[in-house]
C-alpha positions in Angstrom: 0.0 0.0 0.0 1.2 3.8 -0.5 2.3 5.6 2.5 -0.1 8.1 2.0 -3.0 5.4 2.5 -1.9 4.8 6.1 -1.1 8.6 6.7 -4.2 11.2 8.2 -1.1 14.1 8.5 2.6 14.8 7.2 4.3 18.3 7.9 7.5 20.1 8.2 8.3 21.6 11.4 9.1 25.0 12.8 11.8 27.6 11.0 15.0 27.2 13.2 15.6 30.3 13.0 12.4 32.7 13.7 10.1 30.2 15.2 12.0 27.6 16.8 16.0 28.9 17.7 18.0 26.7 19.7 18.9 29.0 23.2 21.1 28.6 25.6 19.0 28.6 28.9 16.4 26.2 30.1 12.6 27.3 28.6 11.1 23.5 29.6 10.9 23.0 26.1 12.9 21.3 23.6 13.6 21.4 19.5 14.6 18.2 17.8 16.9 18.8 14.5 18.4 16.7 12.1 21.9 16.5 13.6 19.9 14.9 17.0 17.9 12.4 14.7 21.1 11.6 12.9 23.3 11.2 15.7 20.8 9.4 17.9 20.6 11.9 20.7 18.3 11.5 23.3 15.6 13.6 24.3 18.0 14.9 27.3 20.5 16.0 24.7 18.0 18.4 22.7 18.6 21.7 22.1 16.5 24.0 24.3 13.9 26.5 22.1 11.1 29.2 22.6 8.4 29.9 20.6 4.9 30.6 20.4 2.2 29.2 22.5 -0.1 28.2 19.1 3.3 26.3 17.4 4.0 24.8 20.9 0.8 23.0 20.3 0.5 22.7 16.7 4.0 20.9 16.5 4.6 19.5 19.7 5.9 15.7 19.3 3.5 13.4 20.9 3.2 9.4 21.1 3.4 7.5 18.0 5.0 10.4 15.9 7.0 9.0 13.2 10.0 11.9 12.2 11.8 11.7 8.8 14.7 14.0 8.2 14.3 15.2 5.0 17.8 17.3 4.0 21.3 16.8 3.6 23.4 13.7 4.1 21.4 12.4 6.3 18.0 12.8 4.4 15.6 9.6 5.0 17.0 8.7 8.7 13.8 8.5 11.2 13.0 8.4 14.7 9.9 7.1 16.4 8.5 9.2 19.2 7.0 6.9 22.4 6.1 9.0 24.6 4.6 12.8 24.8 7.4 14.7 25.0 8.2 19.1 25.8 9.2 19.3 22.1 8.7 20.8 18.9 10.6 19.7 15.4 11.9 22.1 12.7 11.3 22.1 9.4 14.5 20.2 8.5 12.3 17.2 9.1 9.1 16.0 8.1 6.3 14.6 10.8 3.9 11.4 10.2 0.6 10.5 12.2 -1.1 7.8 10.9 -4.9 6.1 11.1 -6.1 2.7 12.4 -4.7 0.3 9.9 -1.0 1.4 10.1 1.1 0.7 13.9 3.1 3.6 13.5 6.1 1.5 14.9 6.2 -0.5 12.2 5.6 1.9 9.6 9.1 3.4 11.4 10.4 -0.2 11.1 10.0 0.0 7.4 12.1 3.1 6.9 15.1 1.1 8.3 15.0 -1.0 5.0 17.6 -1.0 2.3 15.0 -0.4 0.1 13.6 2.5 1.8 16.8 4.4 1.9 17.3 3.4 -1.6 13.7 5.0 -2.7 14.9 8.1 -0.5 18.5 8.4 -2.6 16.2 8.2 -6.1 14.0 10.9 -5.1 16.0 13.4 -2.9 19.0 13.6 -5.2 19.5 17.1 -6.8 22.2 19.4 -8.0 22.7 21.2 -4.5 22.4 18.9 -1.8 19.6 16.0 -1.3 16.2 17.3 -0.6 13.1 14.8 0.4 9.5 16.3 -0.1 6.5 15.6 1.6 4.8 14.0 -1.5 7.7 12.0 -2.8 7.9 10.5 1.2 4.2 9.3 1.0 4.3 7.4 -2.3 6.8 5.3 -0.9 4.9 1.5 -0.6 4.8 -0.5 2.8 3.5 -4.0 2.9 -0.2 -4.3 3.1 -0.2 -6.3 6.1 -3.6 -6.2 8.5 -2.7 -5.2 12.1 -2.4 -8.5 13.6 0.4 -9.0 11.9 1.9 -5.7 12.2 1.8 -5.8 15.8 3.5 -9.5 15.5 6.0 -7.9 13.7 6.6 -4.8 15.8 6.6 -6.5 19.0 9.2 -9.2 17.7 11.7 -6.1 16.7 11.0 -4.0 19.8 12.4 -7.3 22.3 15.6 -6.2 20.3 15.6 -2.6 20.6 14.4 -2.7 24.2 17.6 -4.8 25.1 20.0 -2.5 23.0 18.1 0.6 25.0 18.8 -1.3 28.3 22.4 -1.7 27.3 22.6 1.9 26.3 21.3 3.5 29.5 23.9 1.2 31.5 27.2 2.2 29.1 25.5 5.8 30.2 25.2 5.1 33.7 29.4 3.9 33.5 30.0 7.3 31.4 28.6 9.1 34.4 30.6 7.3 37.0 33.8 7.7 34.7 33.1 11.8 34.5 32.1 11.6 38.6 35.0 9.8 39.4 37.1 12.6 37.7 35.2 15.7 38.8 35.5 14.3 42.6 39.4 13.4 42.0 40.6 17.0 39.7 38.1 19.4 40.5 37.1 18.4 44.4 40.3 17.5 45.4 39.0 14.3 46.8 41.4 11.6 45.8 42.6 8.9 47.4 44.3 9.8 50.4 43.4 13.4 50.3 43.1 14.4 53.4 46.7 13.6 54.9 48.0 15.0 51.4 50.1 18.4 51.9 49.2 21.0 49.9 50.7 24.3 48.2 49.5 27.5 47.0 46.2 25.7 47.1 47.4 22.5 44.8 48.4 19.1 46.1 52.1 18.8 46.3 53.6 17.4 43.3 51.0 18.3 41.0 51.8 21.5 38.7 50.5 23.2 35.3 52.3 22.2 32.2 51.3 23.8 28.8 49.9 21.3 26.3 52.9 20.8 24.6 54.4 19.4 27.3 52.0 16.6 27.5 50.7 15.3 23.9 51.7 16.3 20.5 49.0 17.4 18.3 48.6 15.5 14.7 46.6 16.4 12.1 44.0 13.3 10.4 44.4 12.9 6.9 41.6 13.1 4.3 39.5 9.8 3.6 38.5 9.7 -0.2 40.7 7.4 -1.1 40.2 4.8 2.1 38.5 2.0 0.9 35.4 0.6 3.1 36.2 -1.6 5.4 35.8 -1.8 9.7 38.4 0.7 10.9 35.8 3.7 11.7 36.9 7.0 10.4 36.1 9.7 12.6 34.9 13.3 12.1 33.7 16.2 14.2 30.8 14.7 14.5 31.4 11.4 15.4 32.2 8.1 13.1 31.5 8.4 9.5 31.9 5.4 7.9 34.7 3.0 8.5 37.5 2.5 5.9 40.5 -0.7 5.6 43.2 1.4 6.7 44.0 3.0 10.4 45.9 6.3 10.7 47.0 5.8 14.4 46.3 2.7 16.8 46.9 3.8 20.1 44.9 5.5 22.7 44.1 8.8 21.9 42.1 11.9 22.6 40.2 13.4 19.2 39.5 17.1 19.1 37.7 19.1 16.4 39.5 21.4 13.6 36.6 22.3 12.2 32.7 22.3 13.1 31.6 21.1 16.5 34.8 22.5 18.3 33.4 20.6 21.8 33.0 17.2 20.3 36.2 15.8 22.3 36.5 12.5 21.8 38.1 9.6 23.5 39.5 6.3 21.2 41.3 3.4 22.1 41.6 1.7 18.7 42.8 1.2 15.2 40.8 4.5 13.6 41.0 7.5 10.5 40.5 10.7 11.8 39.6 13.1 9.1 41.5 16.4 7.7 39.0 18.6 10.2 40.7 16.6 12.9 43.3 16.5 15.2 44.0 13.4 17.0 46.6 13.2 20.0 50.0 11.4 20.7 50.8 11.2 24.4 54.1 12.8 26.0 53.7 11.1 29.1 52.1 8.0 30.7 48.4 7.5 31.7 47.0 11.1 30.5 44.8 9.9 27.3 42.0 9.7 29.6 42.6 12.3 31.9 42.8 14.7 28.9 39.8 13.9 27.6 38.2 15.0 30.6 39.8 17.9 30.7 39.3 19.3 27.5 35.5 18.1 27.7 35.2 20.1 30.6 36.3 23.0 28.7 34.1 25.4 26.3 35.9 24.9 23.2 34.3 27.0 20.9 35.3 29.6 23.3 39.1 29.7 21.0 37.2 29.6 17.6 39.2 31.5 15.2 37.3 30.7 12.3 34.7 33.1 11.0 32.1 31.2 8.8 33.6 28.0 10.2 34.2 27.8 13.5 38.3 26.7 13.7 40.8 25.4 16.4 44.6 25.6 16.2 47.5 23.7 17.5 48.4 27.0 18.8 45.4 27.4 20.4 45.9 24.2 21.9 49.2 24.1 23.0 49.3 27.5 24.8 46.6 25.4 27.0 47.9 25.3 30.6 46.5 22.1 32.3 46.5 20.6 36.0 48.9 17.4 36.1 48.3 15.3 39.0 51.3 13.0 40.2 52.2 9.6 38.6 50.5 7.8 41.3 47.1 9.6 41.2 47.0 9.9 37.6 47.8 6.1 37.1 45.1 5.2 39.6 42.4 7.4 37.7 43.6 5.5 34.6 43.4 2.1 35.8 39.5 2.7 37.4 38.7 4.6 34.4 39.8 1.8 32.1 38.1 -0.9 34.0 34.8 1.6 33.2 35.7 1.4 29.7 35.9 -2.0 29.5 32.5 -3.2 30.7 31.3 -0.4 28.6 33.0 -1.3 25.4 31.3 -5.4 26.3 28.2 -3.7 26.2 28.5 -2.0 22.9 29.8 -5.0 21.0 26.8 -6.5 22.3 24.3 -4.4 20.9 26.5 -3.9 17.4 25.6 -8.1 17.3 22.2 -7.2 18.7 21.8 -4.5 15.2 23.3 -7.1 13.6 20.7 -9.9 14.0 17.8 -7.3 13.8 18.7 -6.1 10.8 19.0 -9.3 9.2 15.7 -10.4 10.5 14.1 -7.1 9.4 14.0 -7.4 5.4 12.7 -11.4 5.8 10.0 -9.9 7.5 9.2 -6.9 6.0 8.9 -9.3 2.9 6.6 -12.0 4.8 9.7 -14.3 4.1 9.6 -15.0 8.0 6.8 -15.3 9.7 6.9 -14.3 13.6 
């Protein structure tokens, strides 16, 4: 059946610019974009917004919303919406409600199908950058199963999601006891042994300010066209974009934006690409890889831009940065604790990537009626 047979309303959201602007103080309500869709952010990641009591509830997401983003790379990635939530969309993406004989769930499920994303390539393409309209989305066909089956379907494909969620609000939960542990050792002073610890001029004894230099050297990633696919991920400001056969470094190290989203540090501890909008870091001295990365994270980056349409970071930015070094004992303590964070964290993300794996599989057989739940 088309899309549009299923579908009772399909819109674009709010300009991001008059009607729905991302501010920097808490209004209690929040504005989903592309980037937060793309990058799977959760709702406590939003952007706050104001706007106007009519568009707060004209466009405000509610249960069973179905959002498509619908420009530039990312053009055909979805979310589904399960609860009410304090948020409005913007019009870089397109919102679905849908009548009795569509689960909206599983209409979601069908736009994580090769061939949707394929249909979404054909008829978003254009000489500027990739543009999906409203009437293009709902001629897309989904099978014409009745609702029995769709809710046979759906529920089969949530007990996978619902474990990968699970999964992902624990690696959270050790993310937060990671960033504790180092906010009560560096900025509270309350490391082990702290309080027979002598200090001076209001530091513990031992531990000084050394410029960046002294600690890493800064190295610039290397552009990624001619990496061929493979399962080293490449990584840019944003995060990983694809993975490629070859690795540009393979030692722990602490990523930092050239260009773009200067306070997207990142922390890697593999074979990886980091692209030419990248630096990535070589350390100087033992057990600071993680350390640094909290550091820096703590930081407002985008504070040193230099860049005018593009915001910009420099290795001489960086290097001129002065930061607290705690003693070798201390530091290789926070490392080892840290570490042992890292590792039941990184168990918990290979599980899910086999978790994707087998759902993803499954999905297309059933999508197809192939498999029958």
């Amino acid at each position: 059946m088309r899309l549009k047979d299923g579908v009772t309303k399909a819109n674009t959201g709010l300009d991001a610019i008059k009607r729905a602007p991302i501010v920097d103080v808490d209004t209690g309500l929040k504005c989903i974009r592309i980037q937060d869709i793309s990058q799977n952010k959760g709702y406590e990641d939003w952007g706050f917004t104001t706007t106007t009591d009519k568009d707060r509830a004209n466009f405000q997401l509610k249960e069973n919303d179905v959002l498509v983003a619908r420009t530039g790379a990312t053009v055909g990635v979805s979310v589904y919406i399960n609860k009410t939530l304090q948020s409005v969309y913007n019009n870089g993406t397109i919102r679905l409600r849908f009548n009795d004989t569509v689960i909206p769930k599983f209409a979601y499920y069908t736009f994580q199908t090769k061939e949707f994303m394929q249909y979404i390539d054909n008829i978003s393409c254009v000489a500027t950058q990739p543009n999906l309209r409203i009437e293009g989305l709902l001629r897309f066909t989904i099978p014409d199963f009745d609702t029995k089956k769709q809710r046979k379907i759906v529920d089969f494909l949530s007990n996978y999601d619902n474990l990968i969620e699970n999964n992902n609000k624990r690696i959270r939960l050790l993310e937060q006891m990671a960033e504790n542990l180092y906010k009560e050792w560096f900025v509270r002073f309350r490391f082990p042994r702290h309080k027979t610890a002598e200090f001076e001029n209001g530091l513990p004894k031992g531990w000084e300010y050394k410029k960046l230099d002294k600690i890493i050297t800064v190295c610039y990633g290397k552009d990624h066209s001619k990496v061929e696919d493979g399962s080293i991920p490449v990584y840019g400001s944003g995060g990983i974009m694809r993975y490629g056969n070859r690795a540009l470094y393979d030692g722990e190290s602490v990523l930092i934006p050239r260009k773009g989203s200067l306070n997207n540090i990142m922390w890697v501890n593999e074979p990886f690409w980091s692209v030419d909008t990248m630096f990535y870091t070589k350390a100087l001295i033992p057990h600071i890889e993680k350390y640094l990365f909290y550091v820096l994270s703590s930081l407002d980056m985008a504070s040193f831009n230099t860049g005018a349409a593009l915001p910009s970071m420099t290795t001489d930015i960086l290097y001129h940065l002065k930061v607290l070094i705690p003693n070798e004992t201390v530091l290789s303590k926070f490392d080892l604790m840290v570490t042992d964070l890292y590792e039941q964290r990184n168990m918990l993300e290979k599980e899910n990537q086999n978790l994707i794996k087998q759902r993803d599989l499954l999905l297309p057989r059933l999508m197809s009626g192939k498999l029958e739940v």
